[in-house]
Backbone as a printed PyTorch tensor [residue, N CA C, xyz], in Angstrom:
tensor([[[ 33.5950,  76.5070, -42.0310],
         [ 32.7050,  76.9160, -40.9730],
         [ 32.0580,  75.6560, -40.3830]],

        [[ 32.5610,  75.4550, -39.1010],
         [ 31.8370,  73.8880, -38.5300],
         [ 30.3380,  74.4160, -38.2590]],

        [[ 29.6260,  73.2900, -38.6400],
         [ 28.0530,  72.8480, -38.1930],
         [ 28.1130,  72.0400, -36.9420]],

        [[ 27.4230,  72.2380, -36.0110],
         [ 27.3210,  71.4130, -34.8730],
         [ 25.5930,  71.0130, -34.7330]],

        [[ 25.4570,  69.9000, -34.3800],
         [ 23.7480,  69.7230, -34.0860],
         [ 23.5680,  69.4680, -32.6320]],

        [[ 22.9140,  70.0630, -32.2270],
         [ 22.3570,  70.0100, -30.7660],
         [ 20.8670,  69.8700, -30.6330]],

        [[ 20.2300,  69.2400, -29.2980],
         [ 19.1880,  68.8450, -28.7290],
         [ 18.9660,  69.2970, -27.5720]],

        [[ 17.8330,  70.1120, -27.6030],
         [ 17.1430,  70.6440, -26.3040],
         [ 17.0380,  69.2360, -24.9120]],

        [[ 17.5030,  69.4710, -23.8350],
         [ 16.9690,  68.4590, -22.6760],
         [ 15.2980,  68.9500, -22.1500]],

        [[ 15.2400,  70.1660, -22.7830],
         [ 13.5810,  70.2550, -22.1710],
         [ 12.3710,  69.6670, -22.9370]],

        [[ 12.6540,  70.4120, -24.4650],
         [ 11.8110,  69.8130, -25.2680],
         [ 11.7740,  69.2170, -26.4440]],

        [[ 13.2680,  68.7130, -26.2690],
         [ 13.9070,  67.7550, -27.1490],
         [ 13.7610,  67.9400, -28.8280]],

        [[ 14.2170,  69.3050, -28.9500],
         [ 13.9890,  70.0140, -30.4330],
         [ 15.3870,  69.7930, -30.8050]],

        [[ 15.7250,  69.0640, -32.0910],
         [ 16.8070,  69.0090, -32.6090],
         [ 17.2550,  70.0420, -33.7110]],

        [[ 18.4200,  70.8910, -33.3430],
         [ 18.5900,  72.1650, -34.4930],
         [ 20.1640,  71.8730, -34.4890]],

        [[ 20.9120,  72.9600, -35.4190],
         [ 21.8180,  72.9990, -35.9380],
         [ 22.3660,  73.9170, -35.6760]],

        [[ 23.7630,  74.6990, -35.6210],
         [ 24.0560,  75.6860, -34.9770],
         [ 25.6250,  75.6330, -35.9220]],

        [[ 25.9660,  77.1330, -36.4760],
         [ 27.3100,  77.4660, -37.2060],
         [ 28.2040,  78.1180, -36.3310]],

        [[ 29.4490,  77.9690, -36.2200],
         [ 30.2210,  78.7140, -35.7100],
         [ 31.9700,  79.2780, -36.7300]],

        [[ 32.2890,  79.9000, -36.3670],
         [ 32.9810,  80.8750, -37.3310],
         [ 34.3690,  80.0800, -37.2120]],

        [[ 34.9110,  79.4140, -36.1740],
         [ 35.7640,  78.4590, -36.1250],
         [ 35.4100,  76.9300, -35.1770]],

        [[ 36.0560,  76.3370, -34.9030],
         [ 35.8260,  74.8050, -34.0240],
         [ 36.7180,  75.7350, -32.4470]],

        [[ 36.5970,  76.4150, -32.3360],
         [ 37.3690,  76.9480, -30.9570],
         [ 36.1720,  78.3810, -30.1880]],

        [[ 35.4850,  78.2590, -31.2450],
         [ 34.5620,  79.6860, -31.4220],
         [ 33.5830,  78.8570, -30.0070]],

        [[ 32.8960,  79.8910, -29.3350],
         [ 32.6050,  79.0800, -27.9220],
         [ 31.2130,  79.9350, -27.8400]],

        [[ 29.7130,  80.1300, -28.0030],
         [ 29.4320,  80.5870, -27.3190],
         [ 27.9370,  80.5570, -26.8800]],

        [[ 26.9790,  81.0410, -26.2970],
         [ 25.9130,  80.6590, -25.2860],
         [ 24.7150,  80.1840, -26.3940]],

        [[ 23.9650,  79.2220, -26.1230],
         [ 23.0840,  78.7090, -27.3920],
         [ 22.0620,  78.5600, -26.2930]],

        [[ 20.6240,  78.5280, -27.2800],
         [ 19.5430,  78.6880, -26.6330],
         [ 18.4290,  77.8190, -27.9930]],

        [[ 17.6680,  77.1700, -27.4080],
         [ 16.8290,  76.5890, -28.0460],
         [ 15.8340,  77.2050, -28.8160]],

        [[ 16.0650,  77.2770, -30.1420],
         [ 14.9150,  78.1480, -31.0510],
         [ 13.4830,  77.8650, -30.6750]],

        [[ 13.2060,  76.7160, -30.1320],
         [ 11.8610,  76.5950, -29.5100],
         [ 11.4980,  77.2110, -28.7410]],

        [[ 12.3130,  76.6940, -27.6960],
         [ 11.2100,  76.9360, -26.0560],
         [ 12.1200,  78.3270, -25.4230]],

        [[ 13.2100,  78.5490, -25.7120],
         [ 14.6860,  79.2400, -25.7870],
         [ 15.3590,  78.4430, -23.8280]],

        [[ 15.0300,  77.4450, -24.0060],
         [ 15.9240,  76.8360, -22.7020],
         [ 17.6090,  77.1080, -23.1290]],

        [[ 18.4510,  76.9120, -22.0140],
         [ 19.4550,  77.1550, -22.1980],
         [ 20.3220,  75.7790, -21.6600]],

        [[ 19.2380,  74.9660, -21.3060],
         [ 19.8900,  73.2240, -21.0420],
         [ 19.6640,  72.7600, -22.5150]],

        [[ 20.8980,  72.3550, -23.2970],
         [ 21.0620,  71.4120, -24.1940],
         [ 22.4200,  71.3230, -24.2960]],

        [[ 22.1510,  69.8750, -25.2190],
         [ 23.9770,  69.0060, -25.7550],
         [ 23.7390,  68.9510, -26.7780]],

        [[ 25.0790,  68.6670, -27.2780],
         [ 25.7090,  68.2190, -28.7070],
         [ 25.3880,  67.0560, -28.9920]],

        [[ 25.0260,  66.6860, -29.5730],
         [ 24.7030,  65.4120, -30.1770],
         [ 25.6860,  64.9030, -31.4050]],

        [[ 25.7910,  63.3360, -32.0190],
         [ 26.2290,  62.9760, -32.8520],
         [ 25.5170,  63.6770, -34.4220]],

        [[ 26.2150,  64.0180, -35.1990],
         [ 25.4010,  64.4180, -36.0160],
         [ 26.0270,  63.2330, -37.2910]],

        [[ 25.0540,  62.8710, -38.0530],
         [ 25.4070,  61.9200, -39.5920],
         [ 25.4170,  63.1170, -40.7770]],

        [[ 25.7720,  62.7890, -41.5090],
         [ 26.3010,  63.8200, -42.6620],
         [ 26.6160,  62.7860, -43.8280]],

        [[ 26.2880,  63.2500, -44.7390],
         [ 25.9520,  62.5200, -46.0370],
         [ 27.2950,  62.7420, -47.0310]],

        [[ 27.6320,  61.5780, -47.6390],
         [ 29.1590,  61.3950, -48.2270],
         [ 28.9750,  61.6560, -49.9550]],

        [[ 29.4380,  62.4420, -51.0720],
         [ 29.5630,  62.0920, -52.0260],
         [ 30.4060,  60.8020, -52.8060]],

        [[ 29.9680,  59.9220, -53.2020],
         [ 30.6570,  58.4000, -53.7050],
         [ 31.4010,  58.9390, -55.2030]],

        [[ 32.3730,  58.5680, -55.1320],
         [ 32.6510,  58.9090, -56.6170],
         [ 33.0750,  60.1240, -57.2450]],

        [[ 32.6640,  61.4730, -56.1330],
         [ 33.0940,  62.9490, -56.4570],
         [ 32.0240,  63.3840, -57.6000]],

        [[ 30.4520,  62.5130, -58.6480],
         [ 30.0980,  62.8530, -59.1800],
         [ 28.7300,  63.9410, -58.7290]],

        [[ 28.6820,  63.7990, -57.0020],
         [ 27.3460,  64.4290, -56.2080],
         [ 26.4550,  63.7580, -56.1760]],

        [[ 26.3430,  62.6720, -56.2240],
         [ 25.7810,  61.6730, -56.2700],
         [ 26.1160,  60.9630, -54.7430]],

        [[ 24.8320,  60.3770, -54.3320],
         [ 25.0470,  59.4710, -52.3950],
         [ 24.5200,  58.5570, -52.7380]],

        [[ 25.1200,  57.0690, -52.0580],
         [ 24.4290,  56.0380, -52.2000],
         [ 24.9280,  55.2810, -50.8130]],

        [[ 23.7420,  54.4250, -50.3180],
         [ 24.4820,  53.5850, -49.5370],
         [ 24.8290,  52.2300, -49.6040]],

        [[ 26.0280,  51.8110, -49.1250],
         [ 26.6980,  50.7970, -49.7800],
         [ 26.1290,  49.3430, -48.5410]],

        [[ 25.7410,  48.1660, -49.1830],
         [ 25.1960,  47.0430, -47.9570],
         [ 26.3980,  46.1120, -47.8810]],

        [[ 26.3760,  45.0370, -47.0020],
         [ 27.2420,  43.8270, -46.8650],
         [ 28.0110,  43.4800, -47.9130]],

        [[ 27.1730,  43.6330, -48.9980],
         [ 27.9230,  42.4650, -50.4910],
         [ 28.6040,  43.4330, -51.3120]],

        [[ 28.9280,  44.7800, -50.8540],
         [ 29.7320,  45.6440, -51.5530],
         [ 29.4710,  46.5550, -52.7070]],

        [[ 27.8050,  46.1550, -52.6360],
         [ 27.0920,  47.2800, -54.2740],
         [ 26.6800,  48.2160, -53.3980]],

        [[ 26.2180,  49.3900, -54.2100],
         [ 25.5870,  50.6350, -53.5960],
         [ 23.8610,  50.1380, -52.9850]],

        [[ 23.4950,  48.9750, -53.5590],
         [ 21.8660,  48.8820, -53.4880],
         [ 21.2800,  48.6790, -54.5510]],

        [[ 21.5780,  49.3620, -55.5590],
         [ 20.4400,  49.7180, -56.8340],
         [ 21.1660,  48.8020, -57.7020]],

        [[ 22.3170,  48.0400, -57.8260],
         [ 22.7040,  46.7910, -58.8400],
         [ 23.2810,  46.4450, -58.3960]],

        [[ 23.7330,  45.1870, -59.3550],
         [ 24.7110,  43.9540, -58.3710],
         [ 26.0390,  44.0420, -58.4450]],

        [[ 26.2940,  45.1400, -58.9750],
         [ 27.7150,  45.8730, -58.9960],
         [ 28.4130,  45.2870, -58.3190]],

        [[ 29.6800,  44.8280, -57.6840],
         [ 30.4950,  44.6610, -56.7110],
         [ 31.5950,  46.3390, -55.7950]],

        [[ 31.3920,  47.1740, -57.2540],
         [ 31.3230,  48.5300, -56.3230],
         [ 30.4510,  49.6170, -56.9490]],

        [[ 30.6750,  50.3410, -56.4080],
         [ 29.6860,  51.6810, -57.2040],
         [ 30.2850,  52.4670, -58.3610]],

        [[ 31.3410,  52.0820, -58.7710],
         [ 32.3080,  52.4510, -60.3010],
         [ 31.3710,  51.7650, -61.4260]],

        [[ 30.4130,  50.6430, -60.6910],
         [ 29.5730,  49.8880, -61.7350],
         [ 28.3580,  50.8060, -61.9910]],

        [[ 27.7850,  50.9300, -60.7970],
         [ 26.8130,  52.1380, -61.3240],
         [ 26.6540,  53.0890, -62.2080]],

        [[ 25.7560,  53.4630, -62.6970],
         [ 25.8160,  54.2260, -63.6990],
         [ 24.5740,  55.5900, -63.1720]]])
């Protein structure tokens, strides 16, 4: 079931919206103000590392952050 995130152009309320397939099409309205001007926006979505459910984010030098790991297999 795709998640899509959208943003009001009136009063710039950011919500989330399900649809039953990615072809599924239909009229959305702002839970706020209920305008019917808004877009889709980029949405970020959070990755499991490792498959243990566990998120971390990884910087320049290749550790997750929290040790000097060279990957996150070091983490514990």
């Amino acid at each position: 079931m795709p998640i899509y995130e959208f943003q009001c152009n009136q009063c710039n309320t950011k919500f989330d919206e399900y649809f039953r397939s990615a072809a599924e099409r239909k009229k959305l309205f702002c839970p706020l103000c209920q305008s019917d001007h808004i877009q889709k926006v980029f949405s970020v979505f959070g990755m499991s590392v490792g498959g243990n459910g566990d998120s971390a984010s990884h910087d320049s030098s290749g550790g997750c952050g929290s040790c000097t790991a060279s990957t996150c297999a070091g983490c514990g």
